[in-house]
N, C-alpha and C positions, 0 to 999 in steps of 0.2 A: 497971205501968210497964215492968218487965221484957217483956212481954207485947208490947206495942206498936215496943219499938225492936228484938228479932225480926222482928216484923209490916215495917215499915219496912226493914232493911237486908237481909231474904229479898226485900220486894217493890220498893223500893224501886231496890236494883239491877236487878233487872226491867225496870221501869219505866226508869231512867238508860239499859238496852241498846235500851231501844224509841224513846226519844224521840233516841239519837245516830244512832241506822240512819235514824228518818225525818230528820232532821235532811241525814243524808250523801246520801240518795237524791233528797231535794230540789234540795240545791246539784249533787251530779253531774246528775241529772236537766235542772235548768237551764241547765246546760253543753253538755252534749248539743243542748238544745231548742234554741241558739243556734247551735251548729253544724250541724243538719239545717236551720235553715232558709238561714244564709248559704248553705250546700251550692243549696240551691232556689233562692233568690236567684241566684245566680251562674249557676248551668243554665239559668234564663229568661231570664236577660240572652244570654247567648249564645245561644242560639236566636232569638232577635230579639221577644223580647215588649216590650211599652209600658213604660217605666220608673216609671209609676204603676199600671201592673196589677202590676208586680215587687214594689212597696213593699206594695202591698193583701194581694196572697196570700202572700207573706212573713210580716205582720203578722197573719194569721187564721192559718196554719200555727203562728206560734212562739207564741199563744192558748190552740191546742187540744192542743200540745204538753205546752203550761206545765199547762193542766187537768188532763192525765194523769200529769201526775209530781206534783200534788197532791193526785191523789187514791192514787199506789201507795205517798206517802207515809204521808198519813190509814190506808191497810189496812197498813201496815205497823206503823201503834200499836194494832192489831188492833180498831180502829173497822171494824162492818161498812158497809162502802161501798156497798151495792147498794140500799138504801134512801137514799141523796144522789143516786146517779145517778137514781134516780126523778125526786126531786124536782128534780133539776137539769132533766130532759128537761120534766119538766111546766111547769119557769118555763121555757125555751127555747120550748116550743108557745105558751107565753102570751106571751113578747116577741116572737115571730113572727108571731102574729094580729095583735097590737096595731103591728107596725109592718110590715103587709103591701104596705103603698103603697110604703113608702120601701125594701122589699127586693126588690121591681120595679123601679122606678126603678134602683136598683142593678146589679140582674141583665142588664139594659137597657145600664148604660153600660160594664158589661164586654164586653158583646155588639157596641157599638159600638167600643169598643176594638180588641178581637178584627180581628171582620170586616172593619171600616176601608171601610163605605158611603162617607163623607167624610172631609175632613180639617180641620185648622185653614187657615182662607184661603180656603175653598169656598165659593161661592155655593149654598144650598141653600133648597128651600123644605117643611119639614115640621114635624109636628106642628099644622098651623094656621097655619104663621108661616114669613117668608123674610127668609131675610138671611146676611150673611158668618158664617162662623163664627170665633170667636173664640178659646174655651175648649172643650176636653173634658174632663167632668167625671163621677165616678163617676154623680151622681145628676143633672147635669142640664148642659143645654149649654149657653154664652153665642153668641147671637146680636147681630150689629148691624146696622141696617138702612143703607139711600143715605139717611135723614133724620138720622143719627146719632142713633137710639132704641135701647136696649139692652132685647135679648128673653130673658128667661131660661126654657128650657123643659124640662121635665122627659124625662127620657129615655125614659122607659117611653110616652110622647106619642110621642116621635122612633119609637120601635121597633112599635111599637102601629097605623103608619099607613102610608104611602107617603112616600118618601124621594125626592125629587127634587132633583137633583144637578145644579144647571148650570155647573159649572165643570170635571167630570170630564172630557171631555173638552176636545181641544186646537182646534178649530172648531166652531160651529154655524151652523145655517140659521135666519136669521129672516126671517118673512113681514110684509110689509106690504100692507094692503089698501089701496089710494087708490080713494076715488071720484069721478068726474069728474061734473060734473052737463054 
C-alpha cells in the first residue's frame, strides 16, 4: 500500500504538471487561433474580397488552427503524435476521394467569387443553362429563367465550360434576319 501511494504522489504530480500545461496550451492556443484568424478576417475584408469567401477561409483557418493546438496539446502529455498525423492525413485522403465532386464544385465557386465572370443580376448562359442570376454560392449557382423556372447548377459545370455573359456589357447588337417571300 505504502508502495502504491509513492507510485501515485511521485507520478501522479507528474502527471497533474502534464495534463495543466496541455490544459493551458489548449485554452491559450484557442485564443490565439481566434485572434489570427479575426486578424485574417479583417485583412480580407479590407482588401475587398467577398464577404462569404471572408467567412469561408476564416472558418477553415481558425479549423486548421484549432487542429494544431490539439495536437501540441496531445504532445504535450507526451502522446507521440506523429502516428495520429498519419492517420489523420490518411482519413483526410479518404474524405477527399470520397468527396471529390463536391470539393470541385467548391474550388469552382471560389474561383467564381474571385474572378467575378458574372454577377448576381446578370444574364448568363452556362453550364448548359441560361438565365438571370440569382444566387452565388460556394457550391452552386441559382439561376432563373423569363419562364420563372428556377436552375440550380453546379459550379464546377459553370467553371468546367464557356461562360457567356449577356449582360456585361452596357449595349448590344442584335441581328434579325427577315425574309421576304
Amino acid at each position: 500500500m505504502e508502495n502504491i501511494t509513492t507510485w501515485i504522489s511521485v507520478h501522479g504530480i507528474d502527471w497533474g504538471i502534464k495534463i495543466a500545461t496541455a490544459i493551458a496550451i489548449f485554452i491559450i492556443g484557442k485564443f490565439l487561433a481566434r485572434v489570427i484568424t479575426r486578424l485574417l478576417q479583417k485583412a480580407l475584408q479590407h482588401s475587398g474580397t467577398d464577404s462569404m469567401l471572408v467567412g469561408f477561409l476564416g472558418n477553415i483557418a481558425y479549423g486548421i488552427l484549432l487542429v494544431a493546438v490539439v495536437l501540441a496539446a496531445i504532445d504535450s502529455l507526451g502522446v507521440n503524435v506523429t502516428s495520429l498525423m498519419a492517420v489523420l492525413g490518411a482519413a483526410g485522403l479518404a474524405v477527399g476521394l470520397a468527396l471529390k465532386d463536391s470539393l470541385s464544385n467548391l474550388a469552382s465557386g471560389m474561383m467564381i467569387i474571385i474572378f467575378r465572370p458574372f454577377q448576381v443580376g446578370h444574364y448568363i448562359t452556362a453550364g448548359g443553362s441560361s438565365g438571370t442570376v440569382d444566387e452565388i454560392g460556394l457550391f452552386c449557382t441559382l439561376l432563373h429563367t423569363g419562364d420563372n423556372q428556377r436552375i440550380i447548377v453546379p459550379n464546377s459545370a459553370i467553371m468546367g465550360g464557356t461562360i457567356v455573359n449577356t449582360s456585361a456589357m452596357s449595349t448590344r447588337r442584335i441581328d434579325i434576319v427577315i425574309g421576304i417571300g
